[in-house]
C-alpha positions as a Markdown table, in Angstrom:
| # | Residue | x | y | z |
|---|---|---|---|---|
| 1 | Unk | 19.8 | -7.2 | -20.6 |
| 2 | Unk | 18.5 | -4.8 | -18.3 |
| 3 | Unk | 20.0 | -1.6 | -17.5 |
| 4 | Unk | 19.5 | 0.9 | -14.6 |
| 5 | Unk | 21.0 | 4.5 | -14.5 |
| 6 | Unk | 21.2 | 6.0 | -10.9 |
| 7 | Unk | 22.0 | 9.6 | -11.0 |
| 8 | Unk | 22.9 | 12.4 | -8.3 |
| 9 | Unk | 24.3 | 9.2 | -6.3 |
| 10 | Unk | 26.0 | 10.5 | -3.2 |
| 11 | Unk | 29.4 | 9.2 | -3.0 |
| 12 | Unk | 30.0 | 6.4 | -0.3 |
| 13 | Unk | 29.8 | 2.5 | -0.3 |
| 14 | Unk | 26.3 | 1.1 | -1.4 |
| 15 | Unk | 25.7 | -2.9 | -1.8 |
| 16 | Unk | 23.9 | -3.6 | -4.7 |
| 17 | Unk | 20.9 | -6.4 | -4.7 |
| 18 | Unk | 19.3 | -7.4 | -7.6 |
| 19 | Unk | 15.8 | -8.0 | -6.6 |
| 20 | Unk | 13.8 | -9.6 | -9.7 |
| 21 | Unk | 16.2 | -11.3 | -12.3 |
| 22 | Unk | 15.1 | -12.2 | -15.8 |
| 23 | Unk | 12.2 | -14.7 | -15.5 |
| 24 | Unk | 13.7 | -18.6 | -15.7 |
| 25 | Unk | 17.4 | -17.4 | -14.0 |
| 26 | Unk | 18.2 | -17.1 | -10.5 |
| 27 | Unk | 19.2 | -13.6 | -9.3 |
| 28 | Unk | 23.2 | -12.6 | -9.4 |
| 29 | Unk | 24.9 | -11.8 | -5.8 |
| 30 | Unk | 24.5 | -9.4 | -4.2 |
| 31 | Unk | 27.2 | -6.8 | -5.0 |
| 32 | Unk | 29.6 | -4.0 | -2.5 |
| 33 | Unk | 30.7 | -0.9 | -4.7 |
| 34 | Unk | 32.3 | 2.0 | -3.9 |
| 35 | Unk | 31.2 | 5.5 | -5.6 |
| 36 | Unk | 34.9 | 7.6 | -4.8 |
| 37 | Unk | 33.7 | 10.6 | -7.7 |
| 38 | Unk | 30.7 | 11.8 | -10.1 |
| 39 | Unk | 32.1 | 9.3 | -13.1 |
| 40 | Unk | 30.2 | 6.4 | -14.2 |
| 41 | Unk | 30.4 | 3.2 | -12.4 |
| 42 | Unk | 29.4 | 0.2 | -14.2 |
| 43 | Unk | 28.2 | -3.2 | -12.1 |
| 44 | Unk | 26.9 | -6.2 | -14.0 |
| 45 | Unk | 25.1 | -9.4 | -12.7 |
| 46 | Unk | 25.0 | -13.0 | -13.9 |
| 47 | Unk | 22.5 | -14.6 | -13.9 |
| 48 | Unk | 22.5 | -18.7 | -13.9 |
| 49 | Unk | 20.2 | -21.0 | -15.2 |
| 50 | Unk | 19.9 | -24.6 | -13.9 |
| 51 | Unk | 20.7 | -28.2 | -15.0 |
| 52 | Unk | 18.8 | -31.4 | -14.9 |
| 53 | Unk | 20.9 | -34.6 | -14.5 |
| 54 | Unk | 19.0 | -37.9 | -15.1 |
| 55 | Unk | 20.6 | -41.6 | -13.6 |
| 56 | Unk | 19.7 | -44.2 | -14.8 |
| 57 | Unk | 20.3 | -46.9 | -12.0 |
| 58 | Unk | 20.5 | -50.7 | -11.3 |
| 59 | Unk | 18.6 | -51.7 | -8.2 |
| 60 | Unk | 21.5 | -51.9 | -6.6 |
| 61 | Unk | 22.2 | -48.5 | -7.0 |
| 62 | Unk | 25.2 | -48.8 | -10.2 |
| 63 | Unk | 24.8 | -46.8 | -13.5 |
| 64 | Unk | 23.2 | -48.7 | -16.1 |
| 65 | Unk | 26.4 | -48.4 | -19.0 |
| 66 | Unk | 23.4 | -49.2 | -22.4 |
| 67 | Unk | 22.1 | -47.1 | -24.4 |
| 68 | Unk | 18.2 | -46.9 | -25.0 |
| 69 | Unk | 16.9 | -45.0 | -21.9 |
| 70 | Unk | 14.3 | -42.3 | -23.4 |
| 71 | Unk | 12.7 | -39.7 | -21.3 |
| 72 | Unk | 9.9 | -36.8 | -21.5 |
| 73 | Unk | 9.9 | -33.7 | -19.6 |
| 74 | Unk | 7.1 | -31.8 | -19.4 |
| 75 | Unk | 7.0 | -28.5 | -19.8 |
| 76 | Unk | 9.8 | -28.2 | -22.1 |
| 77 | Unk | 12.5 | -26.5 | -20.5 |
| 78 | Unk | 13.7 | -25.5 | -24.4 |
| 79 | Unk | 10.7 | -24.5 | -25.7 |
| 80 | Unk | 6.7 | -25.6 | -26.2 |
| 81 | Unk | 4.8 | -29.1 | -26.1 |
| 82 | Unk | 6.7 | -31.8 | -24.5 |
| 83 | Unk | 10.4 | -32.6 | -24.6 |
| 84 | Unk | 11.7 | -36.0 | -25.4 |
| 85 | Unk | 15.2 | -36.6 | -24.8 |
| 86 | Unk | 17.0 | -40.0 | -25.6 |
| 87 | Unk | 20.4 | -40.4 | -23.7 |
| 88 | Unk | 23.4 | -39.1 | -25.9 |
| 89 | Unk | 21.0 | -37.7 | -28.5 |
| 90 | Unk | 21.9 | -33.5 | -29.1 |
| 91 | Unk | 19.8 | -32.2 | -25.7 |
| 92 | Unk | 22.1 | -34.6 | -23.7 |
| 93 | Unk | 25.5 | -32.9 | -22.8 |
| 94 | Unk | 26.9 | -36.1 | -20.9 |
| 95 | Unk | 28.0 | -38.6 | -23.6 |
| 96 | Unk | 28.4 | -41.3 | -21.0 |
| 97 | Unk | 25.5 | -43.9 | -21.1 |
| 98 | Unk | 23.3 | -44.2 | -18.6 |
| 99 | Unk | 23.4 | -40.2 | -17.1 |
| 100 | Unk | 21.8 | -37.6 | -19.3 |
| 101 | Unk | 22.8 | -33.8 | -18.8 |
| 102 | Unk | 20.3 | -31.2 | -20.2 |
| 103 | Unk | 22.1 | -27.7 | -19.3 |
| 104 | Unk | 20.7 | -24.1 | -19.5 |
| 105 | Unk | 17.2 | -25.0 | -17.9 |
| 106 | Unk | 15.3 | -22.2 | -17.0 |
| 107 | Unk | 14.4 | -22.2 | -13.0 |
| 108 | Unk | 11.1 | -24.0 | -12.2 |
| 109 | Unk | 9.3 | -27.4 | -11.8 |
| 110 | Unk | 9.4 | -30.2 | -14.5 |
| 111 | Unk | 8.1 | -33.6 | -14.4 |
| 112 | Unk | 10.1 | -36.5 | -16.2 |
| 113 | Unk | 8.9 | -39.7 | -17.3 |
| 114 | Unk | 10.9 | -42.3 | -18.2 |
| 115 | Unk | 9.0 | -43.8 | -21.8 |
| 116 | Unk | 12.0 | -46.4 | -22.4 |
| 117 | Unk | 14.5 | -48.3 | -20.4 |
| 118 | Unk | 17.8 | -49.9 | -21.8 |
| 119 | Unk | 17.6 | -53.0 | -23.2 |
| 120 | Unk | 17.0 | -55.8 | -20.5 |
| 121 | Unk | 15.5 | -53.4 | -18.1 |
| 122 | Unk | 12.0 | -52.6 | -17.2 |
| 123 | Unk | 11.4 | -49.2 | -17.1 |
| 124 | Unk | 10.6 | -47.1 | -13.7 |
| 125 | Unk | 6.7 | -46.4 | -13.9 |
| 126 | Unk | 6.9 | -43.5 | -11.3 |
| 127 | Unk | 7.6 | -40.0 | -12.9 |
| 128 | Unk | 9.7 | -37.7 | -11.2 |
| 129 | Unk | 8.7 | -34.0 | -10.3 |
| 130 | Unk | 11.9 | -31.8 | -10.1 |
| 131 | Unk | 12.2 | -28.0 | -8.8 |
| 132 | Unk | 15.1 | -26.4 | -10.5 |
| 133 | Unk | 16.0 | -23.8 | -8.5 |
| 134 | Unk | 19.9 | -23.3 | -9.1 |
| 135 | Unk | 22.7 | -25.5 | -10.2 |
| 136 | Unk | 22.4 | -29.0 | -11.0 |
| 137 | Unk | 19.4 | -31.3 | -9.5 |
| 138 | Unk | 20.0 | -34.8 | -9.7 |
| 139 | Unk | 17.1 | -37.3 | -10.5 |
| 140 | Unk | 17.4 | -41.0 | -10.3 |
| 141 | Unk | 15.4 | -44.0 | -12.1 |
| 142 | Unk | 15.7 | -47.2 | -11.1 |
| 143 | Unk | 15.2 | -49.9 | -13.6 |
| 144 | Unk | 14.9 | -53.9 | -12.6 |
| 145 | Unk | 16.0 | -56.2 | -14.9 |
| 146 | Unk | 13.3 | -58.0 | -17.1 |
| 147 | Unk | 12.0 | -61.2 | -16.0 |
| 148 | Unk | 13.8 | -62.7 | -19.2 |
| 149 | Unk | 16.7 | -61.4 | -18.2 |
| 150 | Unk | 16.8 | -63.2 | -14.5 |
């Protein structure tokens, strides 16, 4: 938590920007406040941090309800090395099949791979570079079914 004391502040109306938040969030809004005497006046920001979402799509565009579908991400938005995530293990905060939810990611650019598909399903072979920069980004994989399964 960062703290800033202004003192001597004239009184008036002042909006209040924060410049640089914490690294990995994305900066609170901007705030209006008015300073009516000497006492203390108190303003707090949130900050946010981001979300990945990962489809895992038919070719025709449907979720793919099976479980299975194993990813990494790289860097590790929760840590160091590499993070593999396996849909509806613990990092996963959707428990439907097929969309995985990683929540609390700091701000900044991951690449996923996908290392497993569902059963049936080839896996996509393209990795995906996403830029987290607030809110939830959206990332879809598109499987095709196995030729034993045509």
């Amino acid at each position: 938590m960062g703290i800033l004391l202004v003192t001597a502040a004239r009184l008036g109306s002042y909006l209040i920007h924060e410049e640089t938040p914490p690294a990995g969030y994305e900066p609170g809004l901007d705030q209006n406040v008015n300073l009516t005497s000497s006492a203390k006046l108190t303003v707090t920001f949130t900050n946010k941090l981001g979300s990945i979402e990962i489809k895992k799509l038919d070719e025709l565009g449907n979720v793919i309800n099976l479980p299975g579908a194993t990813f990494t991400i790289q860097p590790n938005p929760y840590g160091t090395e590499t993070l593999t995530v396996v849909d509806n293990d613990a990092n996963d905060k959707n428990s439907a099949y097929g969309i995985i939810l990683l929540e609390a990611v700091s701000l900044g650019t991951y690449t996923i791979t996908e290392t497993v598909a569902p059963s049936g399903y080839k896996k996509d072979p393209k990795p995906k570079t996403v830029n987290i920069t607030s809110a939830t980004v959206t990332v879809a994989f598109i499987n095709k079914l196995s030729s034993v399964n045509r």
